[in-house]
C-alpha distance (Angstrom), angle and dihedral (degrees) to the residues before:
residue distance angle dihedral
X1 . . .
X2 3.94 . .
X3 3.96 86.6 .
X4 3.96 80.3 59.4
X5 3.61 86.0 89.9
X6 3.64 100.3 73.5
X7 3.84 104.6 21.7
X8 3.92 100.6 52.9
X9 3.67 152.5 70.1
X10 3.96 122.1 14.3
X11 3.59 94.2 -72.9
X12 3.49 90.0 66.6
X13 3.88 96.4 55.4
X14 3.93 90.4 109.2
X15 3.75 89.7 48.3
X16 3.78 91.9 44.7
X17 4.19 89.6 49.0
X18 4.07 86.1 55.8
X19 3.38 89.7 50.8
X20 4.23 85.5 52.1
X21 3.87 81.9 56.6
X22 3.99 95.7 65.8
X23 3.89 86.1 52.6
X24 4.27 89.9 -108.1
X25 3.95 112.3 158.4
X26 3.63 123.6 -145.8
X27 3.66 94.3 -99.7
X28 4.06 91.1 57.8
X29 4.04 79.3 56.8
X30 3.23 103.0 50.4
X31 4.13 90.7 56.6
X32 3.95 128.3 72.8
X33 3.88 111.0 -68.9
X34 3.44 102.2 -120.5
X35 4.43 119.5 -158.3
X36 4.07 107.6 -149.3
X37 3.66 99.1 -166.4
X38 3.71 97.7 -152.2
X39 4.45 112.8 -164.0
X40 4.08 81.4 -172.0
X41 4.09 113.7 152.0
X42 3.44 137.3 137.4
X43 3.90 102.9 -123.7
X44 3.94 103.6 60.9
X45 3.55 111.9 67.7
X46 3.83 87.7 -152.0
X47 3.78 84.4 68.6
X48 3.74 110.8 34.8
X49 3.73 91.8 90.3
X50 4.01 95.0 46.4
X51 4.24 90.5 88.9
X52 4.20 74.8 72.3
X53 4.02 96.3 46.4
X54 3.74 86.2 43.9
X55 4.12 97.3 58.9
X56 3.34 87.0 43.6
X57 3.69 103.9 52.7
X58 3.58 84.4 47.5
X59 4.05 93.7 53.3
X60 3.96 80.7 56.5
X61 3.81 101.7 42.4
X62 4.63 80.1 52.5
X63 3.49 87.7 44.5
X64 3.54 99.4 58.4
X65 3.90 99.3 35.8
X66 3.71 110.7 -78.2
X67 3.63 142.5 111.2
X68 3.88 104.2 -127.5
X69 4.07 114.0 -157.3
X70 3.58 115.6 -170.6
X71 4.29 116.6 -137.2
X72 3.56 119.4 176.9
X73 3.67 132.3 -110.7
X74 3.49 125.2 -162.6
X75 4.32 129.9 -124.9
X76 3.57 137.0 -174.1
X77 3.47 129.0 -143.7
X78 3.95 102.8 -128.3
X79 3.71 87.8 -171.7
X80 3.85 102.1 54.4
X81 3.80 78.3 37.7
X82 3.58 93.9 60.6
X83 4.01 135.4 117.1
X84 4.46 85.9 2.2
X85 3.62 138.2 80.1
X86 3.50 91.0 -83.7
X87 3.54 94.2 74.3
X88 3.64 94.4 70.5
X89 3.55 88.8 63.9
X90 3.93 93.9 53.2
X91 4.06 101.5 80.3
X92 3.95 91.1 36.7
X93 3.76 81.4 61.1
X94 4.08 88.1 70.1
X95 3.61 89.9 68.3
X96 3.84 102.0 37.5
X97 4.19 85.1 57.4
X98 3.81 82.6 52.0
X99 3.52 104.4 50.6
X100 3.99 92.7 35.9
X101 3.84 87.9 55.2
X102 3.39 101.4 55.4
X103 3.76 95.0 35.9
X104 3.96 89.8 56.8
X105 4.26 91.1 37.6
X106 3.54 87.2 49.5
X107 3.50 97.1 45.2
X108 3.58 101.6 57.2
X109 4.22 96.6 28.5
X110 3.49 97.3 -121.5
X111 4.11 113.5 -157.2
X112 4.02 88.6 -146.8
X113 3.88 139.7 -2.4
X114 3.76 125.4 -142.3
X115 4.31 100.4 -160.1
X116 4.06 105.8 -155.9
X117 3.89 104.1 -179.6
X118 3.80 123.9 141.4
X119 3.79 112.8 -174.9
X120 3.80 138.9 54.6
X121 3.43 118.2 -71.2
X122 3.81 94.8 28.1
X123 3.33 93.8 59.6
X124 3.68 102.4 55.9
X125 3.71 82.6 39.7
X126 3.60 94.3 71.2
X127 3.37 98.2 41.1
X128 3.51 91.4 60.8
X129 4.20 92.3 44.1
X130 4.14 87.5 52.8
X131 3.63 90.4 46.9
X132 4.30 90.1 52.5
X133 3.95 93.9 37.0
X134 3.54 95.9 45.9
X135 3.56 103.2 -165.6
X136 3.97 127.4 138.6
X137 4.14 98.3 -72.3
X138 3.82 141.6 173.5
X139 3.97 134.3 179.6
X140 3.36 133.0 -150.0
X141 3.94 115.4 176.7
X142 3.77 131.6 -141.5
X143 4.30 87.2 -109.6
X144 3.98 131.0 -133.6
X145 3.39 129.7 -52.5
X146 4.13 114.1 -112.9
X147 3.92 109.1 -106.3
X148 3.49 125.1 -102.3
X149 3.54 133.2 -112.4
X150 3.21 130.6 -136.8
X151 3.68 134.0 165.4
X152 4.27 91.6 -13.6
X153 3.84 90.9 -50.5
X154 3.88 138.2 96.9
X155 4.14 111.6 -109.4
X156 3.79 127.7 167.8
X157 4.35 129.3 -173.9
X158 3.99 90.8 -68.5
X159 3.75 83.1 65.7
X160 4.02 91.9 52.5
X161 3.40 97.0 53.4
X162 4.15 91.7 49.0
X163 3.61 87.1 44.8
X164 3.65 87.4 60.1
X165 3.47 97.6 55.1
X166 3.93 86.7 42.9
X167 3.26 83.0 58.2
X168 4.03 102.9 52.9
X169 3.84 83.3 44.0
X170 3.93 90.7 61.4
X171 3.76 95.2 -124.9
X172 4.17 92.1 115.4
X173 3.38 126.2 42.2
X174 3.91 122.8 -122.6
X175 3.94 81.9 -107.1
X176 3.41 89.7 66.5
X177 3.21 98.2 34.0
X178 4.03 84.2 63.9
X179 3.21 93.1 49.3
X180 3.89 100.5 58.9
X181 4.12 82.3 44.0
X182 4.50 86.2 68.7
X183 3.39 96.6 29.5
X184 3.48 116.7 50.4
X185 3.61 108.5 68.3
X186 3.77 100.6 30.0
X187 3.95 105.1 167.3
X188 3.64 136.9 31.1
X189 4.22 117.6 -92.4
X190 3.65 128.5 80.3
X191 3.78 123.8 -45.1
X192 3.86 110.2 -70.6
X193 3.27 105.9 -130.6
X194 4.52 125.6 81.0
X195 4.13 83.1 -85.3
X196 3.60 114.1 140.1
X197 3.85 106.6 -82.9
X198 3.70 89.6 58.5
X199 3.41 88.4 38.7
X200 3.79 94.1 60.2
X201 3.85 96.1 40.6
X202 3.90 89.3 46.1
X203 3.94 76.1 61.2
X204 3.46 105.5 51.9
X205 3.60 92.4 68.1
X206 3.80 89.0 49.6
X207 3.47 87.0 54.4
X208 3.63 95.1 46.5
X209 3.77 92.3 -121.6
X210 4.19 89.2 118.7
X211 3.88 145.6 40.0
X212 3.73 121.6 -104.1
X213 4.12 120.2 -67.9
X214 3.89 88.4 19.9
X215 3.97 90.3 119.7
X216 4.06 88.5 38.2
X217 4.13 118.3 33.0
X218 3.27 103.0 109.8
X219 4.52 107.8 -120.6
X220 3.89 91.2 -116.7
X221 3.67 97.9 57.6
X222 3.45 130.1 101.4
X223 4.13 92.7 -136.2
X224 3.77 81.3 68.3
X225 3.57 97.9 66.1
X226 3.44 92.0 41.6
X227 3.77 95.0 55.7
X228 3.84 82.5 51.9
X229 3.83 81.8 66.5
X230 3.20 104.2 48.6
X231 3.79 92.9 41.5
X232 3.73 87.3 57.5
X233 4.10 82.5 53.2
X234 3.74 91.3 48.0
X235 3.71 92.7 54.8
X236 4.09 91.7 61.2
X237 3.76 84.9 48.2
X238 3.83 96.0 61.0
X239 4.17 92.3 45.8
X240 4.26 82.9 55.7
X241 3.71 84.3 54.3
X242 3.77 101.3 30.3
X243 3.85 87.2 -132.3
X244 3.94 102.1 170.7
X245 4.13 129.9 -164.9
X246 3.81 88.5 -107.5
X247 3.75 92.0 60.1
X248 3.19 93.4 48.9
X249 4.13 104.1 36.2
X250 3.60 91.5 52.8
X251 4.22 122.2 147.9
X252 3.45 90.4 -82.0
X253 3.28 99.1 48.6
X254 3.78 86.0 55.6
X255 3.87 91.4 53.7
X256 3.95 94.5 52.1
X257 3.78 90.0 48.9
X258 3.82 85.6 53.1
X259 3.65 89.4 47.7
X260 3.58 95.2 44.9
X261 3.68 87.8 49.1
X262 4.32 92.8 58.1
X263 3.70 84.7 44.7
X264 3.88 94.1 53.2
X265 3.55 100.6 36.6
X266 3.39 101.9 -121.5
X267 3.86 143.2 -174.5
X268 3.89 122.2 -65.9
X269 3.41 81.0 -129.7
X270 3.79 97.1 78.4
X271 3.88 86.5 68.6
X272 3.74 85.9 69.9
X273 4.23 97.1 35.0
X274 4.13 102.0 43.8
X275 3.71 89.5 51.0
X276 3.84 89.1 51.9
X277 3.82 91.9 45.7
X278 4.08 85.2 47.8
X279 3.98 87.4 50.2
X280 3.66 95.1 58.3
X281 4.11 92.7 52.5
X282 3.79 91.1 50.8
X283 3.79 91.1 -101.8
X284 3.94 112.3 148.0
X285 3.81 94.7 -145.2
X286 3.63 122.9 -174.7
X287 3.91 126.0 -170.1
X288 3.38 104.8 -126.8
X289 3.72 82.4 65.0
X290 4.08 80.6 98.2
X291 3.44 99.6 66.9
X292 3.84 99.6 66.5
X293 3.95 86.0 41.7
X294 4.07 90.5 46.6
X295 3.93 91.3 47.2
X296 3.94 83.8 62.3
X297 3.89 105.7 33.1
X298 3.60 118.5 82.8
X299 4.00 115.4 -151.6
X300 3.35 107.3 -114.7
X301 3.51 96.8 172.1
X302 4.55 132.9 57.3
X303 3.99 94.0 177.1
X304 3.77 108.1 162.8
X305 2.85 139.9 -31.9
X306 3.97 79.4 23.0
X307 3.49 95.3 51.2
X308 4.24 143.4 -3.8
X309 4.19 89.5 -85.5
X310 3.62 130.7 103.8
X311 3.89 138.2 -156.4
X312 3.64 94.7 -98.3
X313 3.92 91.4 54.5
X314 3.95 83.1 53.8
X315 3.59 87.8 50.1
X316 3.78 97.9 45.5
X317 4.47 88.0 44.6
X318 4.03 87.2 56.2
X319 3.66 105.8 -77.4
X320 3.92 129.0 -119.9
X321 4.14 89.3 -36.7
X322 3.91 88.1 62.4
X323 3.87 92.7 42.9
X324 4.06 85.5 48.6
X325 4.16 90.1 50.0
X326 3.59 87.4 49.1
X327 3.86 91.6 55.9
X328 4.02 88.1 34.1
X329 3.80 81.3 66.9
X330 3.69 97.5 70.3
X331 3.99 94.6 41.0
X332 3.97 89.9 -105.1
X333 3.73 98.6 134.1
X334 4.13 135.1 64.8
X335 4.30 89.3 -118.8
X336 3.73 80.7 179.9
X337 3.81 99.6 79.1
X338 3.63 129.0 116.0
X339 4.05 119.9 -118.6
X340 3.62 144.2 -173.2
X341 3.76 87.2 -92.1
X342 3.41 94.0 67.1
X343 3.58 84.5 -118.3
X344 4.18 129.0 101.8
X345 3.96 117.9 -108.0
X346 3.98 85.3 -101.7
X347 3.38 94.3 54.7
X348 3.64 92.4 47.2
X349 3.81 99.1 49.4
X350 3.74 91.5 40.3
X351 4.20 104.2 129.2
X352 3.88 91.6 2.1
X353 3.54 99.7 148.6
X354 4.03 125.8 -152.1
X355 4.24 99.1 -138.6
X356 3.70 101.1 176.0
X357 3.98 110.3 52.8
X358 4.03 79.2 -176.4
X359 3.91 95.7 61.1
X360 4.25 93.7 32.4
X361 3.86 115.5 28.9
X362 3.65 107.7 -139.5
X363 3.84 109.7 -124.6
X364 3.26 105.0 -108.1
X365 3.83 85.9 60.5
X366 3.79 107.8 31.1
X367 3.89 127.5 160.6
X368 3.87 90.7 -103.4
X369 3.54 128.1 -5.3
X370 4.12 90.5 -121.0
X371 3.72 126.4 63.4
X372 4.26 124.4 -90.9
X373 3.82 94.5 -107.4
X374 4.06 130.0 64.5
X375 3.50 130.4 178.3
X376 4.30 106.3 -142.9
X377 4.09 116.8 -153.4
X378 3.55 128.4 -161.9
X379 4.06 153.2 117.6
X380 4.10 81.5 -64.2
X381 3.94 98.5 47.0
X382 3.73 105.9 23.9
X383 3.65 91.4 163.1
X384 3.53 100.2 41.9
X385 3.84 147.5 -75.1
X386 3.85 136.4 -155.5
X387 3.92 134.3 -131.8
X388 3.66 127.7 -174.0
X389 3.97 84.7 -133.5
X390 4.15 92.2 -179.6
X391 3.67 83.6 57.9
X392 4.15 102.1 53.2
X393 3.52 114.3 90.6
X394 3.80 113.6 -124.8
X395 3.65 102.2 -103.6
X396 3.94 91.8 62.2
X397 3.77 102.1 49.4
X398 4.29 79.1 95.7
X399 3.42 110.2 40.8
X400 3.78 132.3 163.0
X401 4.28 120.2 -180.0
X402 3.42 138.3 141.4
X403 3.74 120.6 -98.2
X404 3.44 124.6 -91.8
X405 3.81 103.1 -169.3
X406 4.00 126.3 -158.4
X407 3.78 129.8 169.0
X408 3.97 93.6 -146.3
X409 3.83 144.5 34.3
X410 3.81 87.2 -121.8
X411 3.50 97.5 49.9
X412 3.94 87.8 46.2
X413 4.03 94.0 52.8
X414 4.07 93.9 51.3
X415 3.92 87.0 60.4
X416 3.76 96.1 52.1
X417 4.21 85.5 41.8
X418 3.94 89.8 49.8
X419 3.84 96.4 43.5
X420 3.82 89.5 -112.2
X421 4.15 87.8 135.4
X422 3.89 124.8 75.2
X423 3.68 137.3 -164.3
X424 3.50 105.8 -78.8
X425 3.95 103.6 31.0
X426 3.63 125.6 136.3
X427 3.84 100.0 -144.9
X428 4.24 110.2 -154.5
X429 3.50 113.1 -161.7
X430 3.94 107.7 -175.2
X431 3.84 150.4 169.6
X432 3.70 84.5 44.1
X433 4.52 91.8 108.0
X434 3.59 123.1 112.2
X435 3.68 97.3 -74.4
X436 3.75 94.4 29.5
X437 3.60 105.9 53.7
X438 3.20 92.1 14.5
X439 3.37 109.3 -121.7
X440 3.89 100.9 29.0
X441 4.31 100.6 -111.9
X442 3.39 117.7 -144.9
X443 4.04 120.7 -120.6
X444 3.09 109.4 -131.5
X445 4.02 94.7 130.9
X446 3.89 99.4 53.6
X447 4.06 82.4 47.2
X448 3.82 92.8 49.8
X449 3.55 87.0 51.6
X450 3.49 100.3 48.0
X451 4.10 87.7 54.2
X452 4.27 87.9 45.0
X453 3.15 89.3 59.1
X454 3.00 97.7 42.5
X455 3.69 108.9 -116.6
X456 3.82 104.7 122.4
X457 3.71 99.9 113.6
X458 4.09 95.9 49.6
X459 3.97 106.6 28.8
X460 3.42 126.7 73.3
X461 3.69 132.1 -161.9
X462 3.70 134.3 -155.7
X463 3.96 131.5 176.3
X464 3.63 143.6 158.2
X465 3.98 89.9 -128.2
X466 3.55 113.3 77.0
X467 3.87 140.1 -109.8
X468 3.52 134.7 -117.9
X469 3.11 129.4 -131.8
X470 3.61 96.9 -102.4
X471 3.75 96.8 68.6
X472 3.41 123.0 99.1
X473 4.33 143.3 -159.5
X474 3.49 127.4 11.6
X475 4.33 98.6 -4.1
X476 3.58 107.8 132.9
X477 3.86 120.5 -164.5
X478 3.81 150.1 -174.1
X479 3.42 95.6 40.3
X480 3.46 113.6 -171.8
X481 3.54 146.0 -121.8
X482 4.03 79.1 35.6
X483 3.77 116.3 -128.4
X484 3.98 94.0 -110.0
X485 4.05 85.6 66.9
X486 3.52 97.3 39.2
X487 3.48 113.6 -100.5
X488 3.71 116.7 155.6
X489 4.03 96.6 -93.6
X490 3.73 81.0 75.7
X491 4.67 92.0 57.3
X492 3.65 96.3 48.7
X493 4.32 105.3 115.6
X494 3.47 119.6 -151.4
X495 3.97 112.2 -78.6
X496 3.98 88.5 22.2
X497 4.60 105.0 147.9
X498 3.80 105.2 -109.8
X499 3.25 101.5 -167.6
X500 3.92 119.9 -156.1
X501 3.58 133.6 -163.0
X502 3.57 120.7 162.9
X503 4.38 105.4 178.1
X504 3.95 84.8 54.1
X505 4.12 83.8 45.0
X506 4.17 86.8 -129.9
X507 4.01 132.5 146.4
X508 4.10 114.1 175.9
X509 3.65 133.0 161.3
X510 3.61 105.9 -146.5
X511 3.63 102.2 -108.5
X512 3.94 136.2 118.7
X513 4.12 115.2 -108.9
X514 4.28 76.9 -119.9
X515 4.45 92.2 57.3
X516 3.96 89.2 47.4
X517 3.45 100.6 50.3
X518 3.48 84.4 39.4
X519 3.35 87.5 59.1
X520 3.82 94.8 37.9
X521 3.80 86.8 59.8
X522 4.10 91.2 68.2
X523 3.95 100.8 35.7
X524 4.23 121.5 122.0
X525 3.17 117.0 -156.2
X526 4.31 109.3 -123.1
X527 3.52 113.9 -114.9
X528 3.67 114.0 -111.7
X529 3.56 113.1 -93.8
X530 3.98 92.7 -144.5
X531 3.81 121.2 37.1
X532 3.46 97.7 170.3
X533 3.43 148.8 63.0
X534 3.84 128.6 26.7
X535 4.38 91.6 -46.4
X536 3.57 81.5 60.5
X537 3.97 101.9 49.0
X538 3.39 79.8 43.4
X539 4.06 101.4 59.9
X540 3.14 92.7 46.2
X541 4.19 92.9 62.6
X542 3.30 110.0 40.2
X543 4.15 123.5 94.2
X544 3.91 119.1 -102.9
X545 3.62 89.0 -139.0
X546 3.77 138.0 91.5
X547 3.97 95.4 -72.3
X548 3.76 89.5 73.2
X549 3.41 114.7 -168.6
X550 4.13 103.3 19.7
X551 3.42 112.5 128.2
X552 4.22 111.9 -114.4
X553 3.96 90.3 -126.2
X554 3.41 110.0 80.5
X555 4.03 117.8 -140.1
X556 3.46 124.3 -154.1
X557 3.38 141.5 133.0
């Protein structure tokens, strides 16, 4: 065994005495070293409940045969983190969980891992750290909050933040207001809506990386815990079998997770976490990748903010393994993969049966025949830039407005507050990318407020930060090269035409090549804002292209 290393043989006496120190017995020693990579805290209410999911991963992991030993993984709350400084340190956070992980994993040569992480930059996190490490793992999330309710219908935290800018805009009434506050995120677990930490664990399963229902069970129910269980079971399982991450997160694992992802409707976000995840297994992923898949993936699925359904009602229709029959259907997934279960994806999905034609579309009547995400191309976005299409009403897939430029989400979100922004505006929020922010926020309040005040269906919004998955209509994200490196983003003047067209999968400014390099000619770059500190270190590693935030070193194994 791996964990050989540092339990036998004389030389490891010393380590063997340590181990004497944590109160282990000989038998615990003799067994598979089991890692539980525990994302437990008390501020994100994704992650209050995973103490629970913990203990019982480690009944299953005893169970079966192992010796589970829990190590911490740290989460951020993206939104407590929101619209501050603190939101710069939320993506960086992705890579932090990655490099901890493997550092601790490595460290003490686990035999297996057991990842429990619930929200969005933990997730991805992991995936990345099992993909370097390399060592029989499973995951099993914390699971989505319940929705709220408020005044007889379903609501979630994309609601709150609209209802704040409702709010401001005097169309609710500080009654109402308070209302939203206690009732929209009622129970512990991830954000209920298709935002990105349910986007993420909804694709672990399509990447094989977790059991059944880890995308969907809902945190509060008792099939939660006992998936924990039997997770911690699995995990035993794949050391037997010496199945790996790498034989299971292979390139066409990668490509179903994509496709699962236009199917589901998922966060923008997964543009900037799938490539990552594809990075670590030597995969040279590109983003425009998702327009081929998208041309051939119907969306099945409007969850919110797309749509009036929740997580749970996913869960309750047949969760991401009906969604992934439906697309099986049509021959649009690689059924041949191996899983966590031992088992391929076509053996998993075998008989899983869609039960609410409401909540999953069938496929021969989907909500569009293309998939929820699009990657737009242009003079303003030569590298790249994503839209949540499934999420932009119909009337803004064209779009032409002037510019409205603003070096700031902040700055951005006063405007719409102050009634500085008309129908028709293209608002540009830039300098806020990996290296520019640093850290690359995600909008989600300028987006709120552009849907509180009711603005969705005739402003448009482009940035080279990124969105979350909570943000709805015409918000377009990721643009890339960012402003802090040049790209064009950073030469558009106040009242320049952006022009927007999503079906031909464009994004111009209306300028000649000669009037941007023109205007290239006489740009400064801005001086960073922080030059210390990790944000800083971190700037200064990341690519300037489309992948965002990966880190220029690759690390594998």
């Amino acid at each position: 065994m791996r964990s050989d290393r540092v339990t036998k043989g004389a030389q490891q006496a010393p380590h063997r005495s340590l181990f004497n120190a944590l109160g282990m017995t000989q038998e615990e020693l003799d067994r598979p070293l089991v890692g539980v990579v525990s994302s437990y805290n008390e501020i994100v209410p994704g992650h209050i409940n995973l103490d629970k999911i913990t203990e019982a991963v480690k009944m299953g992991v005893a169970m079966a045969g192992g010796t589970p030993v829990m190590v911490p993984a740290i989460a951020v709350c993206d939104g407590i983190a929101m619209g501050h400084v603190g939101m710069k340190y939320s993506l960086v956070t992705r890579d932090l969980v990655a490099d901890s992980t493997e550092a601790l994993a490595m460290a003490h040569q686990f035999d297996a891992l057991v990842m429990i992480p619930n929200c969005d930059k933990n997730v991805p996190g992991l995936l990345m750290a099992a993909a370097r490490i390399n060592v029989p793992t499973i995951f099993v999330s914390g699971g989505p909050m319940l929705a709220g309710r408020v005044k007889g219908g379903k609501t979630s935290l994309s609601s709150m933040f609209e209802a704040v800018g409702s709010y401001a805009a005097g169309t609710i009434s500080e009654e109402d207001l308070y209302e939203f506050e206690n009732k929209a995120c009622p129970t512990c677990g991830s954000c209920s809506g298709m935002y990105t930490a349910n986007s993420m664990n909804c694709l672990t399963e399509a990447l094989g990386m977790g059991l059944k229902g880890n995308g969907t069970i809902p945190a509060v129910y008792s099939a939660r815990i006992q998936l924990a269980k039997h997770a911690g079971m699995q995990v035993m399982e794949l050391v037997r079998n010496n199945i790996r991450p790498r034989d299971i997160m292979t390139k066409e694992a990668i490509l179903n997770a994509l496709t699962v992802d236009m199917a589901l409707g998922c966060s923008t976000n997964s543009m900037l976490h799938i490539p990552a995840i594809a990075h670590e297994i030597g995969m040279d992923f590109e983003i425009d990748f998702a327009n081929p898949i998208s041309e051939k993936t119907p969306n099945l699925c409007h969850l919110a903010p797309a749509g009036h359904t929740y997580i749970e009602d996913l869960n309750e229709a047949g969760g991401v393994y009906a969604v992934m029959n439906e697309l099986s259907k049509k021959g649009l997934l690689h059924t041949e993969c191996m899983t966590v279960t031992g088992k391929t994806i076509g053996e998993n999905i075998e008989g899983c049966i869609n039960t609410n034609p409401e909540v999953i579309r069938p496929i021969e009547n989907p909500y569009s025949e293309t998939g929820g995400i699009a990657v737009l191309k242009g003079n303003l976005a030569p590298d790249g830039s994503v839209v949540k299409r499934s999420a932009v009403v119909p009337e803004m897939l064209v779009h032409e407005g002037p510019a409205r430029i603003f070096e700031s989400d902040e700055a951005a979100t006063e405007a719409i507050k102050t009634g500085k922004i008309n129908p028709g505006d293209v608002i540009v929020i830039r300098y806020e990318g990996p290296k520019g922010g640093p850290g690359m926020r995600e909008m989600l309040n300028p987006t709120s407020a552009i849907a509180g005040y009711g603005l969705g269906e005739s402003v448009a919004l482009i940035t080279d930060g990124r969105f979350s998955g909570a943000s709805r209509g015409a918000s377009i994200g990721h643009v890339s090269p960012e402003a802090a490196v040049g790209g064009p983003i950073a030469l558009v003047e106040e009242g320049d035409i952006i022009k927007i067209n999503i079906p031909e999968l464009k994004l111009d400014v209306d300028l000649s090549e000669e009037e941007l390099e023109a205007r290239r000619e006489k740009w400064q770059p801005r001086e960073p804002e922080i030059t210390t500190g990790y944000l800083a270190r971190y700037a200064s590693m990341v690519t300037s292209g489309n992948r965002g935030a990966i880190l220029e070193v690759p690390k594998k194994n």
